[in-house]
N, CA, C, O and CB atoms as a CASP TS submission, in Angstrom:
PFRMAT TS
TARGET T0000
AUTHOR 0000-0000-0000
METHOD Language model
MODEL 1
PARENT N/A
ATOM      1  N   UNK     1      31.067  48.494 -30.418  1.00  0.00           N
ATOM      2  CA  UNK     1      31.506  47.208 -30.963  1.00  0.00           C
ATOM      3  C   UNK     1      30.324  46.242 -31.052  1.00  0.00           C
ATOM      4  O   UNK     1      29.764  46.027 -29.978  1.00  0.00           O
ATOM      5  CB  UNK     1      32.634  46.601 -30.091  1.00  0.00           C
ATOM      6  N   UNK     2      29.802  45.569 -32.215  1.00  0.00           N
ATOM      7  CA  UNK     2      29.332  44.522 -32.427  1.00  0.00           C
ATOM      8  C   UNK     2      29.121  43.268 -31.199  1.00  0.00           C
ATOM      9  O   UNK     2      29.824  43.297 -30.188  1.00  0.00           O
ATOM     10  CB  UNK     2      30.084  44.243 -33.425  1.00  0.00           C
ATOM     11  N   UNK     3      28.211  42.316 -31.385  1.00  0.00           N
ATOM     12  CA  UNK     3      28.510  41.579 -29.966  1.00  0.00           C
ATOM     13  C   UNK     3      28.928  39.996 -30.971  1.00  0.00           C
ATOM     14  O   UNK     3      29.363  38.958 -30.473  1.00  0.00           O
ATOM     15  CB  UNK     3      26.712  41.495 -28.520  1.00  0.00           C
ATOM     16  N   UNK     4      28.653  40.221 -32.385  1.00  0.00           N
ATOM     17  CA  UNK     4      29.141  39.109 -32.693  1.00  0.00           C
ATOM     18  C   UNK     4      30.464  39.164 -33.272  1.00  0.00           C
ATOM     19  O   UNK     4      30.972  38.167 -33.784  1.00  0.00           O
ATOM     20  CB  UNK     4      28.317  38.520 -33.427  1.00  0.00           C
ATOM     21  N   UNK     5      31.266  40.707 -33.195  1.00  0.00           N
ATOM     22  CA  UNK     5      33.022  40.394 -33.369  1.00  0.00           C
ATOM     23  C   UNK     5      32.929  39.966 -31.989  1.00  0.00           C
ATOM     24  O   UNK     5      33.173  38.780 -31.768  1.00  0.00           O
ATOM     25  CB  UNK     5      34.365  41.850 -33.759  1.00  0.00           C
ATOM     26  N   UNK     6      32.705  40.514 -31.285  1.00  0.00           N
ATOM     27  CA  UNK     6      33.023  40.556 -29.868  1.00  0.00           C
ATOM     28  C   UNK     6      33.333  39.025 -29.407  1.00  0.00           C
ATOM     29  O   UNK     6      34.359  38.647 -28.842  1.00  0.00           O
ATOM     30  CB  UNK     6      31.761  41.238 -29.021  1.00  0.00           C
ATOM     31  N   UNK     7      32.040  38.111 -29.834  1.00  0.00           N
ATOM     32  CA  UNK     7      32.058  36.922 -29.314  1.00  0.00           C
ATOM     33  C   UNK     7      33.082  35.807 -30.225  1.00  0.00           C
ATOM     34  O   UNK     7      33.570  34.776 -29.761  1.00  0.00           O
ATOM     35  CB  UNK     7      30.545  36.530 -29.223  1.00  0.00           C
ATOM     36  N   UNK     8      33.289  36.436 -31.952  1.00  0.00           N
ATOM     37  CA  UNK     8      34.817  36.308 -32.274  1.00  0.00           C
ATOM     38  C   UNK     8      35.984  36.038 -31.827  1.00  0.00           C
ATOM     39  O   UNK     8      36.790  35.107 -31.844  1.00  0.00           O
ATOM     40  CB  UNK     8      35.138  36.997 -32.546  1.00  0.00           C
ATOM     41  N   UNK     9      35.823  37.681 -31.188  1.00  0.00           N
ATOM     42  CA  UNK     9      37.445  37.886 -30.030  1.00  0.00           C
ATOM     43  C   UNK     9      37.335  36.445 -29.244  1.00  0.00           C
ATOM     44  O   UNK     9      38.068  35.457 -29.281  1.00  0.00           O
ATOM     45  CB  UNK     9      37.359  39.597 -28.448  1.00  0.00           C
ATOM     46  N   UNK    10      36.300  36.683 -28.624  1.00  0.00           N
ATOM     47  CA  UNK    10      36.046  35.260 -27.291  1.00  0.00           C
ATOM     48  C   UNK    10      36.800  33.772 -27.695  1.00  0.00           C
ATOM     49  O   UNK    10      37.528  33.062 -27.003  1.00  0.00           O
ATOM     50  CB  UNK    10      34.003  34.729 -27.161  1.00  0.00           C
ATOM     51  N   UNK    11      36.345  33.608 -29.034  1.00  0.00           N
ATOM     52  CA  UNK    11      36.189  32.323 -29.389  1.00  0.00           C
ATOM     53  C   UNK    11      38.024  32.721 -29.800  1.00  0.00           C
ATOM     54  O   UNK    11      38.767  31.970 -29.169  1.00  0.00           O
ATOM     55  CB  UNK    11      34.718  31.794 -30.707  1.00  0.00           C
ATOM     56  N   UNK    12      38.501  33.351 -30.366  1.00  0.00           N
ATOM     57  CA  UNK    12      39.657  33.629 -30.594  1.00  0.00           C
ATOM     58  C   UNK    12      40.582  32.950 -29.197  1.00  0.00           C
ATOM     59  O   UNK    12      41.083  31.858 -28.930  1.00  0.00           O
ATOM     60  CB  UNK    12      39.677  35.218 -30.870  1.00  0.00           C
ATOM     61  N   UNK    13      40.445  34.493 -28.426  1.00  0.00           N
ATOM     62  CA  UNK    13      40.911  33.795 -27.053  1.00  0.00           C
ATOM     63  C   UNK    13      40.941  32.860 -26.766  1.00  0.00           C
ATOM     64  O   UNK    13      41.984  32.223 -26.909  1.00  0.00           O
ATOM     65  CB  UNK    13      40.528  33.959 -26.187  1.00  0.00           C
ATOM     66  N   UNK    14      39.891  32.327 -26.250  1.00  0.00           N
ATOM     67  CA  UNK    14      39.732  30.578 -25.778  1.00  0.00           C
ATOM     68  C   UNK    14      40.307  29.506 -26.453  1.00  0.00           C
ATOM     69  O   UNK    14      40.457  28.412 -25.909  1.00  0.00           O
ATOM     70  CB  UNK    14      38.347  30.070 -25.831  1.00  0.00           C
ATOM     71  N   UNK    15      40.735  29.809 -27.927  1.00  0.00           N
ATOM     72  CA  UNK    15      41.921  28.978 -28.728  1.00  0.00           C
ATOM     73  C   UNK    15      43.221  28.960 -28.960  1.00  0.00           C
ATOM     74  O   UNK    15      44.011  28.111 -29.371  1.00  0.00           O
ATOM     75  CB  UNK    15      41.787  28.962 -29.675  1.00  0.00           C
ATOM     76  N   UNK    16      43.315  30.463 -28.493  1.00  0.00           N
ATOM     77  CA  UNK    16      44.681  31.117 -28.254  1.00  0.00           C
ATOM     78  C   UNK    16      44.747  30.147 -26.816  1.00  0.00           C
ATOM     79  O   UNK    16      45.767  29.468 -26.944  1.00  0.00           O
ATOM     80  CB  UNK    16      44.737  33.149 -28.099  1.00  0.00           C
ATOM     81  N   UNK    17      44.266  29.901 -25.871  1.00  0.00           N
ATOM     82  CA  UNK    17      44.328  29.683 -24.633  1.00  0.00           C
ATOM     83  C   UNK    17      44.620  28.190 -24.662  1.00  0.00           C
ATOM     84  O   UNK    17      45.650  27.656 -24.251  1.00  0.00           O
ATOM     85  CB  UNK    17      43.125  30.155 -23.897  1.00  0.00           C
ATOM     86  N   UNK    18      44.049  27.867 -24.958  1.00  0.00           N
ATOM     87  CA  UNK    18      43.974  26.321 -25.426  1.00  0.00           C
ATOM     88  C   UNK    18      45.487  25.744 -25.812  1.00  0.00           C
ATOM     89  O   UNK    18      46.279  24.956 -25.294  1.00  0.00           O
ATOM     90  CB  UNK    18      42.923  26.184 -26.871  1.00  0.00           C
ATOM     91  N   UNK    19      45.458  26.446 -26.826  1.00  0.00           N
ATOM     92  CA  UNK    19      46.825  26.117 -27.230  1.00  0.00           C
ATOM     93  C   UNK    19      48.217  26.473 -26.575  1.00  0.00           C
ATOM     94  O   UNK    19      49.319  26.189 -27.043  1.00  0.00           O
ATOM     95  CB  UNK    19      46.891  26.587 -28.364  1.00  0.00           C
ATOM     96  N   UNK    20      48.034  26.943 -25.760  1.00  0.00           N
ATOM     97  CA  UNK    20      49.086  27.588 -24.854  1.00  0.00           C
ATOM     98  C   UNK    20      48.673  26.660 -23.451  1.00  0.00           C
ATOM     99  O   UNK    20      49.388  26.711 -22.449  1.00  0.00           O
ATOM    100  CB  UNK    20      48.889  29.535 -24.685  1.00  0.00           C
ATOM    101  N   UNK    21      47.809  26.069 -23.493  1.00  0.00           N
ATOM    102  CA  UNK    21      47.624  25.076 -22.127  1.00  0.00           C
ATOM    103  C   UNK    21      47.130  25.520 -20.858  1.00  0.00           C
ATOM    104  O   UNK    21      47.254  25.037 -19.733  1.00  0.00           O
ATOM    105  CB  UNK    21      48.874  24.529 -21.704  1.00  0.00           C
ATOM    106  N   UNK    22      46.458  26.695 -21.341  1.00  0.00           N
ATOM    107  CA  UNK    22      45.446  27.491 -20.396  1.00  0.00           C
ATOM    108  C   UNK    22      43.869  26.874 -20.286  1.00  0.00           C
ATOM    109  O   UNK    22      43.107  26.759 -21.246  1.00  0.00           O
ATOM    110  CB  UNK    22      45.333  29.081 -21.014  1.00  0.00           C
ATOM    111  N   UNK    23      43.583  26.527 -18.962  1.00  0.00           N
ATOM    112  CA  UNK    23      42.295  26.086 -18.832  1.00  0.00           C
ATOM    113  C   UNK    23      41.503  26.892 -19.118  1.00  0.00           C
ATOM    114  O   UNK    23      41.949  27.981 -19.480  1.00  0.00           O
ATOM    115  CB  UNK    23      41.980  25.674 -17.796  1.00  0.00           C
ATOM    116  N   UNK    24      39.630  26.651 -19.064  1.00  0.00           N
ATOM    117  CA  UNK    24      38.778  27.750 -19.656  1.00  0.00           C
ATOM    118  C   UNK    24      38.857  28.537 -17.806  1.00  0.00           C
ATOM    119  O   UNK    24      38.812  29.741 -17.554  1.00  0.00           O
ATOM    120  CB  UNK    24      36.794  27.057 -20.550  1.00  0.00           C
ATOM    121  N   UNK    25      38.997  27.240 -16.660  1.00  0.00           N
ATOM    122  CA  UNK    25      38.470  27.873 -15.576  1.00  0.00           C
ATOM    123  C   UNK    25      39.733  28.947 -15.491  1.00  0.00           C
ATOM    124  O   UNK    25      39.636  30.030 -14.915  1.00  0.00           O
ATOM    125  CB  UNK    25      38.136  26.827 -14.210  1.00  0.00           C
ATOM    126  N   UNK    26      40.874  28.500 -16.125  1.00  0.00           N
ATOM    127  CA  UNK    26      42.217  29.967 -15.230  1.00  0.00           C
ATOM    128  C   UNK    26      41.298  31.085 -15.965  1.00  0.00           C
ATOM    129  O   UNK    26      40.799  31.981 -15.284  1.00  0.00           O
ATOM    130  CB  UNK    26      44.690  30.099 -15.985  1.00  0.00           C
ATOM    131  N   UNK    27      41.030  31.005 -17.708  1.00  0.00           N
ATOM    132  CA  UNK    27      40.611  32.357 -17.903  1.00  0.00           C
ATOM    133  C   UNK    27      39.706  32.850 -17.514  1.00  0.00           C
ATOM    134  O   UNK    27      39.845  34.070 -17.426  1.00  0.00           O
ATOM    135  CB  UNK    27      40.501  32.661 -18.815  1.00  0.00           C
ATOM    136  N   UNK    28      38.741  32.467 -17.204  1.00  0.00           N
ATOM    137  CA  UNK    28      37.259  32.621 -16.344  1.00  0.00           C
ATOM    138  C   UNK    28      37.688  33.763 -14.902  1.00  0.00           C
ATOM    139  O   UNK    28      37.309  34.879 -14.546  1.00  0.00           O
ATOM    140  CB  UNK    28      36.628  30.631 -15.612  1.00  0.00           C
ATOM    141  N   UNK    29      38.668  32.742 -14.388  1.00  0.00           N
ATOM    142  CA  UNK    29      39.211  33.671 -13.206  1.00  0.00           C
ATOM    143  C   UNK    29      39.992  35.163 -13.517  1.00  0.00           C
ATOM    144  O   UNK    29      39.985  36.187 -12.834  1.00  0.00           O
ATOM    145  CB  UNK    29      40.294  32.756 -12.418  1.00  0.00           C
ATOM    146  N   UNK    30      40.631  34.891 -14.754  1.00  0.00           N
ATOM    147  CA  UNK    30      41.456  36.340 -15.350  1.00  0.00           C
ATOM    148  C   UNK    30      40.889  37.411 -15.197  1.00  0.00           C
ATOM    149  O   UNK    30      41.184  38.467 -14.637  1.00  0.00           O
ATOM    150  CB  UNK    30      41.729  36.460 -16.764  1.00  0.00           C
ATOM    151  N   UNK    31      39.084  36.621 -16.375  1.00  0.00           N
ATOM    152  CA  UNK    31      37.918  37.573 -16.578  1.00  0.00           C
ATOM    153  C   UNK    31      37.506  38.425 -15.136  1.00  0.00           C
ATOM    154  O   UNK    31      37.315  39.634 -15.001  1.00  0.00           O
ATOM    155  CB  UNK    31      36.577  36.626 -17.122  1.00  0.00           C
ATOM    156  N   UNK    32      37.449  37.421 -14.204  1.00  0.00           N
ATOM    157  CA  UNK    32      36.542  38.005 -13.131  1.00  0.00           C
ATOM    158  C   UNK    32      37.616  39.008 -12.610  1.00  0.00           C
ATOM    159  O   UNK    32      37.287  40.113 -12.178  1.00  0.00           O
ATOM    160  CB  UNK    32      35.895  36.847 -11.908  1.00  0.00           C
ATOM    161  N   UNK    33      39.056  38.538 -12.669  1.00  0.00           N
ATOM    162  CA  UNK    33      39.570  39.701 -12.005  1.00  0.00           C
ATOM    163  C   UNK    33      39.974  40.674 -12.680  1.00  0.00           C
ATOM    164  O   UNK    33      41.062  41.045 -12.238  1.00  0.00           O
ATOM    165  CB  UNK    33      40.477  39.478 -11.279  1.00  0.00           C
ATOM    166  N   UNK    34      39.644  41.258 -13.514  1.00  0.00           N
ATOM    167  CA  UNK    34      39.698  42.677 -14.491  1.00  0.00           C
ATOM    168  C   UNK    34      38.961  43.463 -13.271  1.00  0.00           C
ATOM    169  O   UNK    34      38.695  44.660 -13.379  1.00  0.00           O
ATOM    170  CB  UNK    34      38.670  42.677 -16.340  1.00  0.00           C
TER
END
């Protein structure tokens, strides 16, 4: 995979998140716990 879809997806997410009233720090924590 590409790292600039990749960073796409990211930016995707983080607006998906946003809009649903998710902080950047909850997803940050999501990330770390994969």
């Amino acid at each position: 995979m590409k790292a600039n879809n990749e960073r796409e997806e990211w930016v995707y997410l983080i607006l998906e998140a946003k809009s649903l009233g998710i902080s950047i720090e909850e997803v940050r924590e999501f990330i770390k716990g994969k």
